[in-house]
ZADO-1210 file (C-alpha; in nm, 4 decimals, padded with zeros to 6 digits):
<atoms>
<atom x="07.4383" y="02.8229" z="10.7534" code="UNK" pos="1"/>
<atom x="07.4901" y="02.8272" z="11.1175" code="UNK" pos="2"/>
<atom x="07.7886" y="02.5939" z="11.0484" code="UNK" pos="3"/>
<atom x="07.9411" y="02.8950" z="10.8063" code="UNK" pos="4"/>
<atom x="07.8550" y="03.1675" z="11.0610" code="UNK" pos="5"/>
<atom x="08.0313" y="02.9526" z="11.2989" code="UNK" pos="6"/>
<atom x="08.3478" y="02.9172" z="11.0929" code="UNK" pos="7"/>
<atom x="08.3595" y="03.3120" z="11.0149" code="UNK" pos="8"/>
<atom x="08.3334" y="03.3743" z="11.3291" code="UNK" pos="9"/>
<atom x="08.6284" y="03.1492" z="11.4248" code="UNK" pos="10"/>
<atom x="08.8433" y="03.3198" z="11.1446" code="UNK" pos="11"/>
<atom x="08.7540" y="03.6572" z="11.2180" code="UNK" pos="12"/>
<atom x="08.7903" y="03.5789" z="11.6113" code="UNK" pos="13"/>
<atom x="09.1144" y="03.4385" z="11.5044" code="UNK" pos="14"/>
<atom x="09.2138" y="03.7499" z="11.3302" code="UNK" pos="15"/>
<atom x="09.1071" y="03.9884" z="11.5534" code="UNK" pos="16"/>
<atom x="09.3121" y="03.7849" z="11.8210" code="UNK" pos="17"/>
<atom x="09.6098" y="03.8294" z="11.6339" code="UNK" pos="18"/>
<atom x="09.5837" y="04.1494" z="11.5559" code="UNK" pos="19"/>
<atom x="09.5351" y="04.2105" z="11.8982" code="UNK" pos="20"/>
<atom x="09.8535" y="04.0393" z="11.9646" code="UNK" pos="21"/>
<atom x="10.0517" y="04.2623" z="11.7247" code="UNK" pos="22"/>
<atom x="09.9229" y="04.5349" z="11.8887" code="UNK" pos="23"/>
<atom x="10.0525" y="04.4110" z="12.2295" code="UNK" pos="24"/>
<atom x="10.3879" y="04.3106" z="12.0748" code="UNK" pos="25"/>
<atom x="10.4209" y="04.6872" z="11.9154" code="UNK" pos="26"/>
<atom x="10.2761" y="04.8636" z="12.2748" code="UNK" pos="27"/>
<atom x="10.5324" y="04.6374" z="12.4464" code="UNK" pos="28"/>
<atom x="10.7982" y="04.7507" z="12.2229" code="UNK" pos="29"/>
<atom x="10.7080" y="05.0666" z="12.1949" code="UNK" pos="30"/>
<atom x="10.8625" y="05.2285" z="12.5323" code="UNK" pos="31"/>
<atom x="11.1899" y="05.0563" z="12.4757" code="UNK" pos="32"/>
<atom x="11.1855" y="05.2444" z="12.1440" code="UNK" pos="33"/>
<atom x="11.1214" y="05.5548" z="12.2827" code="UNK" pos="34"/>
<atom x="11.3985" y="05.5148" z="12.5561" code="UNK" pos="35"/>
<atom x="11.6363" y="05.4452" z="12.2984" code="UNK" pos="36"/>
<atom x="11.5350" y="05.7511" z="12.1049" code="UNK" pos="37"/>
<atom x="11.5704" y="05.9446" z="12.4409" code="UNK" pos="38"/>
<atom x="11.9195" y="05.8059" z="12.5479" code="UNK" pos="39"/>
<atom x="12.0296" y="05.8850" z="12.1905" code="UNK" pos="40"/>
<atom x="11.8726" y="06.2181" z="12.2300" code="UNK" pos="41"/>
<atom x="12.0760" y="06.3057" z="12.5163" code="UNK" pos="42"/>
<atom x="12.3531" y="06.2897" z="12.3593" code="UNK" pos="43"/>
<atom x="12.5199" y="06.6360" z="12.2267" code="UNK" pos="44"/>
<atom x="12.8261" y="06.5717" z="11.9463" code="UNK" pos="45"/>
<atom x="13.0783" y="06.9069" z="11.9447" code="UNK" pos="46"/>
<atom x="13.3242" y="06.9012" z="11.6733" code="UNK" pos="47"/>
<atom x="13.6581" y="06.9629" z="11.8940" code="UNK" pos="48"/>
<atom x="14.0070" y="07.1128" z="11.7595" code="UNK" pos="49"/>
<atom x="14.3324" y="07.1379" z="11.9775" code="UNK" pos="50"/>
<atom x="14.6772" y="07.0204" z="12.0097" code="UNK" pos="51"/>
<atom x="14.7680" y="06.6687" z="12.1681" code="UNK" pos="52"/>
<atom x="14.9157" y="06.7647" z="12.5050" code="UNK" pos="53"/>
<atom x="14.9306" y="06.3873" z="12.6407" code="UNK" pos="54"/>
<atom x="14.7945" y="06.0759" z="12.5296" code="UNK" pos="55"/>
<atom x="14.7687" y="05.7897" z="12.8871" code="UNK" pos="56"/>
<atom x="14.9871" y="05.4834" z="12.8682" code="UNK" pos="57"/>
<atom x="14.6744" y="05.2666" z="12.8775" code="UNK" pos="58"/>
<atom x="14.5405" y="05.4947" z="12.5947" code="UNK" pos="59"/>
<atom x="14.1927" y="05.5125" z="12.7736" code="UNK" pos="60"/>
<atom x="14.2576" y="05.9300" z="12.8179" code="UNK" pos="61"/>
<atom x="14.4160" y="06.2243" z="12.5818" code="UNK" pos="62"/>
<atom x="14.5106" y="06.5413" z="12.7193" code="UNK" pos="63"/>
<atom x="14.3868" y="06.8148" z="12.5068" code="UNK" pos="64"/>
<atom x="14.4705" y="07.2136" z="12.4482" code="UNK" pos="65"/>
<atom x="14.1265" y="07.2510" z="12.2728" code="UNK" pos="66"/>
<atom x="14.0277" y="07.6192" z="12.1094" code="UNK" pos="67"/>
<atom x="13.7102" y="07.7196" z="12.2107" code="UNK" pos="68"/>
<atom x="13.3883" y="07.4948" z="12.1524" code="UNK" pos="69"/>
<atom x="13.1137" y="07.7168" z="12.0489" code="UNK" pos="70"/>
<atom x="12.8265" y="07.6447" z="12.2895" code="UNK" pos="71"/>
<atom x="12.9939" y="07.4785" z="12.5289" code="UNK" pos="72"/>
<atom x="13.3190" y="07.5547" z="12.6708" code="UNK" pos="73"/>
<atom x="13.5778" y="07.7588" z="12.6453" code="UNK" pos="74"/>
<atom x="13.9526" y="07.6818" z="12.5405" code="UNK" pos="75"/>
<atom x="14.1460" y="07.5083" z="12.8199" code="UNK" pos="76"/>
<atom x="14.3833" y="07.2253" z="12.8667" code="UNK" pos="77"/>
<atom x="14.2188" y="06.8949" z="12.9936" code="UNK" pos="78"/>
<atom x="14.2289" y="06.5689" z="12.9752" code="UNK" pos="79"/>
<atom x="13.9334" y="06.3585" z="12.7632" code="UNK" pos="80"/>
<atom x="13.8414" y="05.9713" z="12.8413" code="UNK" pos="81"/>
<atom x="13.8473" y="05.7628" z="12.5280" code="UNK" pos="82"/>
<atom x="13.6054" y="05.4559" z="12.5068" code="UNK" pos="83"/>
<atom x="13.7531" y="05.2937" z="12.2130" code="UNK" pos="84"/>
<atom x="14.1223" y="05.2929" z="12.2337" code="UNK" pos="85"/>
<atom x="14.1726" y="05.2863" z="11.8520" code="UNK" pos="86"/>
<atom x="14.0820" y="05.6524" z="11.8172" code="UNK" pos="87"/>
<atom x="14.3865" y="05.7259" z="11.9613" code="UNK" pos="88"/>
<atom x="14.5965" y="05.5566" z="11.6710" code="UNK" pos="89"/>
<atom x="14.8876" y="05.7409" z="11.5756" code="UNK" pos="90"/>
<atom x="14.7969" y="06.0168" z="11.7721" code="UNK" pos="91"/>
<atom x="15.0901" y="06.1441" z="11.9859" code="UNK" pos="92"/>
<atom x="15.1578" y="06.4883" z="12.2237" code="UNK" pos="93"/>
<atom x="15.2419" y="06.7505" z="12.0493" code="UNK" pos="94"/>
<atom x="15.0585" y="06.6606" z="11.7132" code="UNK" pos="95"/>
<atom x="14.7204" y="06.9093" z="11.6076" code="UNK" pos="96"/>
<atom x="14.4151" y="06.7156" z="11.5997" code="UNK" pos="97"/>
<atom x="14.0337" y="06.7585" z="11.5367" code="UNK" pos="98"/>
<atom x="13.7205" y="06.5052" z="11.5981" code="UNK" pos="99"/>
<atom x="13.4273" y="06.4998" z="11.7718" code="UNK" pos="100"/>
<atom x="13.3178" y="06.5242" z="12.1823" code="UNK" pos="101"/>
<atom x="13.0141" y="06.3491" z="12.2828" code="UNK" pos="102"/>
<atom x="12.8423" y="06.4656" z="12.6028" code="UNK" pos="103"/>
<atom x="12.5346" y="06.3305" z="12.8060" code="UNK" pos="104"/>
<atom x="12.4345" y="06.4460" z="13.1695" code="UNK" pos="105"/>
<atom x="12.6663" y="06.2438" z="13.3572" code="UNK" pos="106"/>
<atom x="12.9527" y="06.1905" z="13.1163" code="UNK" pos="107"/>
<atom x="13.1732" y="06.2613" z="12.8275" code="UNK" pos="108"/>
<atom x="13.4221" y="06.1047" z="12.6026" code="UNK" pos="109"/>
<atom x="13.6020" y="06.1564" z="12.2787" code="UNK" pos="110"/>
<atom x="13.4767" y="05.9339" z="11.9863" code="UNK" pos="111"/>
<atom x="13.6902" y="06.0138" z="11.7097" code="UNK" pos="112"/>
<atom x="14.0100" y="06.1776" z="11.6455" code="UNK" pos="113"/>
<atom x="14.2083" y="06.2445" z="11.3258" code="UNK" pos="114"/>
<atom x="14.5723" y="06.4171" z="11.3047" code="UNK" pos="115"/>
<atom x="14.5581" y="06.7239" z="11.1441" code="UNK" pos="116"/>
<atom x="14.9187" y="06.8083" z="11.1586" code="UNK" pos="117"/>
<atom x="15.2140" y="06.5846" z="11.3287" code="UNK" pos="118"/>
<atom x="15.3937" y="06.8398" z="11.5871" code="UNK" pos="119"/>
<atom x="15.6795" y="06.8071" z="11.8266" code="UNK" pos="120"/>
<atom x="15.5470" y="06.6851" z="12.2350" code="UNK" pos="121"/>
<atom x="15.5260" y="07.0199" z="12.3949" code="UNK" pos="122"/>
<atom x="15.7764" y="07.1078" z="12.7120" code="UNK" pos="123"/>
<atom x="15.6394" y="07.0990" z="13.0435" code="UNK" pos="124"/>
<atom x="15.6061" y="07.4148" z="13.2147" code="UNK" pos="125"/>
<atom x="15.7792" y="07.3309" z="13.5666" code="UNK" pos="126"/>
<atom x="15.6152" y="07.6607" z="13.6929" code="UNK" pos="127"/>
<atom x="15.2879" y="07.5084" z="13.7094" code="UNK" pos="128"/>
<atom x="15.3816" y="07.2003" z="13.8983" code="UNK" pos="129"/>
<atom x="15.3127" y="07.1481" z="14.2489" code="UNK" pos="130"/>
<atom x="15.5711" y="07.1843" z="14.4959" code="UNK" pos="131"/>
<atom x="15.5720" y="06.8373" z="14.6335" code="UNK" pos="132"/>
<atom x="15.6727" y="06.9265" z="14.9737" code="UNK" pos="133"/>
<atom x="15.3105" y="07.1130" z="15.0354" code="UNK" pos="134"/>
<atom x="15.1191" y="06.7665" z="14.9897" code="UNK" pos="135"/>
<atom x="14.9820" y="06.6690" z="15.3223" code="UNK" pos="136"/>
<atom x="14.9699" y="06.2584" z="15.4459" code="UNK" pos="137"/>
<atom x="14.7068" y="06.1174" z="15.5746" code="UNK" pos="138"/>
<atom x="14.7657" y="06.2336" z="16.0138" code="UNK" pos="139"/>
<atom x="14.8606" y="06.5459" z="15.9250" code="UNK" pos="140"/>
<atom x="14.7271" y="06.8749" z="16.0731" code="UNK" pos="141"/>
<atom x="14.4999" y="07.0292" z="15.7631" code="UNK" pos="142"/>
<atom x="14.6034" y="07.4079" z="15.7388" code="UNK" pos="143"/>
<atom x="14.3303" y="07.6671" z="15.8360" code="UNK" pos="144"/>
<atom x="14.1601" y="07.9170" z="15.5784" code="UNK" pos="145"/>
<atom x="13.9096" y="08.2072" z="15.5779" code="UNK" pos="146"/>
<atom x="13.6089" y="08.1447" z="15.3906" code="UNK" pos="147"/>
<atom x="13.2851" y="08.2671" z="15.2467" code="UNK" pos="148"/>
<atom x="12.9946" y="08.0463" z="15.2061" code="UNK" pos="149"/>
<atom x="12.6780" y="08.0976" z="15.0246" code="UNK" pos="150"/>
<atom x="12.4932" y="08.2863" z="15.2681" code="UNK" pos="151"/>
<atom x="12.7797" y="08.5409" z="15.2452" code="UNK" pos="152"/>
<atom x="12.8476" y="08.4250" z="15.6077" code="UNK" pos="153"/>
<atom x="13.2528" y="08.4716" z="15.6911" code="UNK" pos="154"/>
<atom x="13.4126" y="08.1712" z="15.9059" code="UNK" pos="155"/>
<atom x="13.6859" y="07.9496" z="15.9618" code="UNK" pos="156"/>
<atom x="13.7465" y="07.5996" z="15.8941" code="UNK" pos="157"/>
<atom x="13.8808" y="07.5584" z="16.2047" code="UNK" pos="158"/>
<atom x="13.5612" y="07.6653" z="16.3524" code="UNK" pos="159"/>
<atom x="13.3891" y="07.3058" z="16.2449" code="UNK" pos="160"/>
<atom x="13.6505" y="07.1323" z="16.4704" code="UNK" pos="161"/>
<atom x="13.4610" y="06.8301" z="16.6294" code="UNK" pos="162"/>
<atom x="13.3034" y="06.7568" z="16.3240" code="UNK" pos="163"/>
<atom x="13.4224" y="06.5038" z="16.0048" code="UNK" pos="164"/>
<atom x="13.4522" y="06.7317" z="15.6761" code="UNK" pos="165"/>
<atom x="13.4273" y="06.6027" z="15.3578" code="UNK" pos="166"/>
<atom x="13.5514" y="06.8914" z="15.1321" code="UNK" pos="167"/>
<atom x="13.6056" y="06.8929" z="14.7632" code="UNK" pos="168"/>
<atom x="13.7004" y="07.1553" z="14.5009" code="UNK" pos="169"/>
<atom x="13.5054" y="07.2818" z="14.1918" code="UNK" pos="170"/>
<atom x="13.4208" y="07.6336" z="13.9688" code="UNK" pos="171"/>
<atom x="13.0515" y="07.6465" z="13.8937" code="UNK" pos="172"/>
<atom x="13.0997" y="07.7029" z="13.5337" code="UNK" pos="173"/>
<atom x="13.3142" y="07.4066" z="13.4755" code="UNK" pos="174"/>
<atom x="13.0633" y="07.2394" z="13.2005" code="UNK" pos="175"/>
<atom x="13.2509" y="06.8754" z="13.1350" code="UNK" pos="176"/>
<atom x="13.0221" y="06.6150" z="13.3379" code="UNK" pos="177"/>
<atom x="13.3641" y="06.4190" z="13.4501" code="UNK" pos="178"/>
<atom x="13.4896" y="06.7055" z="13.6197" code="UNK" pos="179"/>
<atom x="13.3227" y="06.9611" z="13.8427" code="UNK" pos="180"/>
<atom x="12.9263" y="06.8150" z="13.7567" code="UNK" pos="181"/>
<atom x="13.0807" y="06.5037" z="13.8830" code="UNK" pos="182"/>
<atom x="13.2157" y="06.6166" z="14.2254" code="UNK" pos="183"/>
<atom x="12.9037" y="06.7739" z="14.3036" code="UNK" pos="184"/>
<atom x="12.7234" y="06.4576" z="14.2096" code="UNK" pos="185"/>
<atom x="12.8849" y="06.2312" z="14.3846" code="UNK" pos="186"/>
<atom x="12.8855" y="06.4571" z="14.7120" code="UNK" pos="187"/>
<atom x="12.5037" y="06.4121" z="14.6371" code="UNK" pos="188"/>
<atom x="12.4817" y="06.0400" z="14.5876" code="UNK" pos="189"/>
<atom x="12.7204" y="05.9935" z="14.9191" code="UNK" pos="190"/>
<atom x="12.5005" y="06.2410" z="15.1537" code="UNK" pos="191"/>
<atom x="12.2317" y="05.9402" z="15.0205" code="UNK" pos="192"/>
<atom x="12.4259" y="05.6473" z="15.1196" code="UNK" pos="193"/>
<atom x="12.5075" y="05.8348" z="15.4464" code="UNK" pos="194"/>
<atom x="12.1383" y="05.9049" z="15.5265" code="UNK" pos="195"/>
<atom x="12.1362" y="05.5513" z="15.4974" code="UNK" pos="196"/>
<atom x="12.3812" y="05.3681" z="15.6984" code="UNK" pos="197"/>
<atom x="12.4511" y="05.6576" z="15.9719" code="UNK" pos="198"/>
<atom x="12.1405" y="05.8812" z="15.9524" code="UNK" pos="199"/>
<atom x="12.2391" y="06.0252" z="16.3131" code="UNK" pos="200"/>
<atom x="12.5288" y="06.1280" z="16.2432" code="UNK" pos="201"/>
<atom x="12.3787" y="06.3961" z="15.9905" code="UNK" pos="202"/>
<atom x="12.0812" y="06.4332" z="16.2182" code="UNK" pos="203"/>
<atom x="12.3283" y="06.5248" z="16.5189" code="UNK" pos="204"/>
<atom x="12.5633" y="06.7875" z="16.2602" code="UNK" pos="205"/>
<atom x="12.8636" y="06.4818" z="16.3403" code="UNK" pos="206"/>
<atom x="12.9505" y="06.5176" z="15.8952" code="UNK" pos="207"/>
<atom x="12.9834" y="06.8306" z="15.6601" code="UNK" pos="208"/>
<atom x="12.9687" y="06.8183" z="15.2776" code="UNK" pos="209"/>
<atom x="13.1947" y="07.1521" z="15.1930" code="UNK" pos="210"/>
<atom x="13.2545" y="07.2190" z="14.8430" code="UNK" pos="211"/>
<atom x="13.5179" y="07.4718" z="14.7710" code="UNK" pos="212"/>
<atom x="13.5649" y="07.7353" z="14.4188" code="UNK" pos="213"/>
<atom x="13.8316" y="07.8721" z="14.3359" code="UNK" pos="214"/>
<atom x="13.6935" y="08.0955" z="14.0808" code="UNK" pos="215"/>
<atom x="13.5424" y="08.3492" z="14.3331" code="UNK" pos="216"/>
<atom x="13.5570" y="08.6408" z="14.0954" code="UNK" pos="217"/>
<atom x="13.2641" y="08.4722" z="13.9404" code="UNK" pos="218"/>
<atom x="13.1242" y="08.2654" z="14.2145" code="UNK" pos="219"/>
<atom x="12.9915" y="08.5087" z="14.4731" code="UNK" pos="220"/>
<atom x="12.7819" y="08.3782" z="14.7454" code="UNK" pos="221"/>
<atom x="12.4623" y="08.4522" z="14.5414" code="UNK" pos="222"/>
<atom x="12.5874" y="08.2252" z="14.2457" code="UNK" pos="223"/>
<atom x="12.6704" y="07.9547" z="14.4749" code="UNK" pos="224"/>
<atom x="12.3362" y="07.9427" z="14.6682" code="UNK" pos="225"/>
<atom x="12.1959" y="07.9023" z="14.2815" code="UNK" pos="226"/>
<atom x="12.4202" y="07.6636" z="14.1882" code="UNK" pos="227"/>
<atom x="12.3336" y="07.4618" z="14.5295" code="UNK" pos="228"/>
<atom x="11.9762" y="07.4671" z="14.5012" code="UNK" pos="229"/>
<atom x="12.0109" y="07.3226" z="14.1494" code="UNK" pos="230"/>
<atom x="12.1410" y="06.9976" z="14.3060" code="UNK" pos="231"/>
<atom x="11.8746" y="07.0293" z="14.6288" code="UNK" pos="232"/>
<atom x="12.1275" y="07.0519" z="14.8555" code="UNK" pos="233"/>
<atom x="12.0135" y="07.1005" z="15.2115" code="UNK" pos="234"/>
<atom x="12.2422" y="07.3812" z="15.3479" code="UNK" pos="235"/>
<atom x="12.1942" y="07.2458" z="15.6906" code="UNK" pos="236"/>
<atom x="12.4706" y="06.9692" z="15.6113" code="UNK" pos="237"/>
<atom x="12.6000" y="07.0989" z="15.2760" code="UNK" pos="238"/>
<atom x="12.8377" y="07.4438" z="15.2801" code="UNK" pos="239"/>
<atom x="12.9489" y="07.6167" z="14.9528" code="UNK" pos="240"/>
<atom x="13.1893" y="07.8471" z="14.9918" code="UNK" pos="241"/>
<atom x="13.5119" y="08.0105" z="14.8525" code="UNK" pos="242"/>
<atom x="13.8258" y="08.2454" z="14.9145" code="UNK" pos="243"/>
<atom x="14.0334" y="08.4581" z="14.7310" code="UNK" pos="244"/>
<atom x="14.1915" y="08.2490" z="14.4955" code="UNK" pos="245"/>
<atom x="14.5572" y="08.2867" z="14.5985" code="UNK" pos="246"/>
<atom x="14.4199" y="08.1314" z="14.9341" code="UNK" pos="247"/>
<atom x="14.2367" y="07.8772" z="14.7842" code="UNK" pos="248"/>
<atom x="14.5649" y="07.7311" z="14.5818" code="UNK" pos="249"/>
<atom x="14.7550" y="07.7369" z="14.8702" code="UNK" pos="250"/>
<atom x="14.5203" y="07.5496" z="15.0808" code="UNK" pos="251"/>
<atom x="14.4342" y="07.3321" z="14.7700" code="UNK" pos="252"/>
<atom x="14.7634" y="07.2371" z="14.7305" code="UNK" pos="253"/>
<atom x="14.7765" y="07.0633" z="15.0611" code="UNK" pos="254"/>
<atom x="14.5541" y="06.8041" z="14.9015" code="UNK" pos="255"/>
<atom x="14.7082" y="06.8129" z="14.5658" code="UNK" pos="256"/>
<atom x="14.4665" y="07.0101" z="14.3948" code="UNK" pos="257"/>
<atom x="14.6596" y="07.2480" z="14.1311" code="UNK" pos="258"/>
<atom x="14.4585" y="07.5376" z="13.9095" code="UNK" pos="259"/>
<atom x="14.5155" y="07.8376" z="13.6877" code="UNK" pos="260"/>
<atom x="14.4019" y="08.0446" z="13.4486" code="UNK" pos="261"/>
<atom x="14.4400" y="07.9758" z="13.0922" code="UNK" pos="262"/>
<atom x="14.2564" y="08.0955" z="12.7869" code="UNK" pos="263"/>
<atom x="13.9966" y="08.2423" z="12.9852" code="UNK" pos="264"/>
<atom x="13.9363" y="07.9729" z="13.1681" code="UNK" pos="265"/>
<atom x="14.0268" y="07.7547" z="13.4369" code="UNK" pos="266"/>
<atom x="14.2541" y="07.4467" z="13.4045" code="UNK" pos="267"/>
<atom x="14.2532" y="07.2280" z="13.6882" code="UNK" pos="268"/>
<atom x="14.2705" y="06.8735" z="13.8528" code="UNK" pos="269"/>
<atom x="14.0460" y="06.7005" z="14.0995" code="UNK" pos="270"/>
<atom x="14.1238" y="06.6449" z="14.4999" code="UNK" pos="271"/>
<atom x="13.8398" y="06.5262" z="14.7092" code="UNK" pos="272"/>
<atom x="13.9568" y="06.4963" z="15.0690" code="UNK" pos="273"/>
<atom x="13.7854" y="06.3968" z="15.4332" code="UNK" pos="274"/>
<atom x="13.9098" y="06.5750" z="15.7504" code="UNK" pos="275"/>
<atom x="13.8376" y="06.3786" z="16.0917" code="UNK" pos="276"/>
<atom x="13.7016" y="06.5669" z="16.4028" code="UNK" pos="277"/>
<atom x="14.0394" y="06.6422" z="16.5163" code="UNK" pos="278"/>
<atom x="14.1625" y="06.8586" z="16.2527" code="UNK" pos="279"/>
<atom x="14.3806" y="06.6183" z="16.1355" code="UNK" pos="280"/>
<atom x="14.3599" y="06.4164" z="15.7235" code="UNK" pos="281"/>
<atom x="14.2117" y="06.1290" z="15.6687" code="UNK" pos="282"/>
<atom x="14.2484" y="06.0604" z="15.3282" code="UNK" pos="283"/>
<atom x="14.2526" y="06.2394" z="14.9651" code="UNK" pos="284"/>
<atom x="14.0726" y="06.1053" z="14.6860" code="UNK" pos="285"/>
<atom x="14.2629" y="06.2595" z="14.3708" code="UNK" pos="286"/>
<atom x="14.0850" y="06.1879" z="14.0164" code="UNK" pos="287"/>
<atom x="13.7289" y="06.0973" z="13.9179" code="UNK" pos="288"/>
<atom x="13.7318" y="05.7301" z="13.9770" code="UNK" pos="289"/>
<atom x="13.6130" y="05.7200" z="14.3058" code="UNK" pos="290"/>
<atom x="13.2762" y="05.6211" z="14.3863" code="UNK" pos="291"/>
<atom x="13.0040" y="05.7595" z="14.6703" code="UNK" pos="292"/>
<atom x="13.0669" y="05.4763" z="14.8616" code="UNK" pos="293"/>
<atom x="13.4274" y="05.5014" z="14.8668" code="UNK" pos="294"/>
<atom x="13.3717" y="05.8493" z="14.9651" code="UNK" pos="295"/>
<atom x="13.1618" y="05.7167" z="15.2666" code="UNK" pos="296"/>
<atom x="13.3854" y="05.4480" z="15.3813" code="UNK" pos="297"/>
<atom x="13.6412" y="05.7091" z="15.4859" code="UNK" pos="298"/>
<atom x="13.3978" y="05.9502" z="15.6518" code="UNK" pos="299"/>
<atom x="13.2960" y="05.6355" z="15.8529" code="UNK" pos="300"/>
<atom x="13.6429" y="05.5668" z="15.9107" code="UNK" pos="301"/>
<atom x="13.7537" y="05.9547" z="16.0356" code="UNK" pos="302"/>
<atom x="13.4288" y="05.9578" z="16.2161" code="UNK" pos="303"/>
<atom x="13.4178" y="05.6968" z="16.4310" code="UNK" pos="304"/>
</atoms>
């Protein structure tokens, strides 16, 4: 009998051990599950309609003139990165197209894309293009401009002489997470690496952060104090601020930056530049493929 008892008890030991084990195997599973069901979750799909304005050599990017996209963002003309190269079969500027954008917090992309009508590659309006001879080199004296910052405090950029600048241009309702979301993150993640490697130099007021818009109809200095403090920047290093806009594209323009309105909206590129102590550039990043580091490595550089 005790022999018996003895040999349940092994068995059900046995099976309560593995059940046990199951249960570890589905707990340990379990939050991997859920963080794929969150990453999928933070994903937003918006069916998106427009006409092919250019499609990259290396087809990684498509330029679209998209109609609105309820929800989201109004019509503009922009350019879209593509992850899988083969959605852009057959697709060529000019032609009408419709597919899907999918957005997370910190980027967005188009996955599919299906021609809805072959059209003709659209002309290029030369009075939008930037007059070449206003791009400054790296030595050159930056130009001065009047500003407003988020305080509604007037001053002049001159007035931070002495100190390196990095400055960089964005509207606060620019939605796409490559685009404006992206400057201002990166201006976040690079204030980080600074506080890092050359805490003193923000302790002592040495760098600025200065982010620019050049939609000030809409982005009074009440709108971008809000829009700071939603990215916990500390005003004592970080300065939003703006200027009429016929100021702020010819200032912009010294850097290569280029905007206008269209459709409501604001169509625009992306010019992220560092200004040393003396006045004087020391480089522009153009584009979103520069990293916080990058962004760092020239402030060290016009700093020291």
């Amino acid at each position: 009998m005790s022999g018996l008892r003895a040999r349940r008890g092994g068995r059900y030991n046995s099976c309560l051990m593995r059940r046990r084990l199951s249960i570890g195997v589905i707990l340990l599973c379990l939050p991997t599950s859920l963080l794929g069901c969150r990453e999928r979750a933070s994903e937003r799909t918006y069916a998106i309609r427009g006409r092919v304005v250019a499609v990259a050599a290396n087809r990684q990017s498509v330029t679209l003139a998209h109609e609105e996209i309820p929800g989201y963002m109004k019509a503009m003309t922009m350019p879209f990165p593509v992850k899988d190269p083969r959605v852009l079969e057959g697709v060529e500027p000019g032609d009408e197209v419709e597919g899907e954008l999918v957005v997370t917090e910190e980027a967005g992309w188009i996955s599919r894309l299906r021609v809805v009508k072959k059209g003709e590659p659209p002309t290029w309006d030369r009075s939008k293009a930037l007059p070449i001879e206003y791009l400054l080199n790296p030595g050159d004296d930056v130009p001065d401009i009047a500003l407003t910052d988020q305080e509604g405090r007037t001053f002049r950029l001159s007035e931070w002489r002495g100190k390196t600048i990095a400055l960089t241009f964005i509207f606060t309702r620019c939605p796409f997470p490559n685009y404006c979301p992206l400057m201002t993150r990166r201006f976040v993640e690079a204030q980080e690496v600074l506080w890092k490697r050359r805490a003193e130099w923000l302790q002592k007021d040495r760098v600025r952060f200065l982010t620019l818009s050049f939609d000030p109809e809409y982005d009074t200095p009440a709108v971008l104090k809000a829009y700071g403090e939603r990215w916990n920047a500390d005003f004592r290093h970080w300065t939003f601020a703006t200027s009429p806009a016929i100021e702020m594209a010819r200032f912009g323009a010294s850097f290569g930056l280029s905007f206008w309105t269209e459709g409501g909206t604001i169509t625009h590129n992306l010019a992220t530049a560092v200004i040393r102590p003396d006045g004087k550039l020391q480089a522009v990043l153009r584009g979103n493929e520069w990293t916080a580091l990058d962004l760092v490595r020239e402030i060290e550089a016009a700093a020291r």
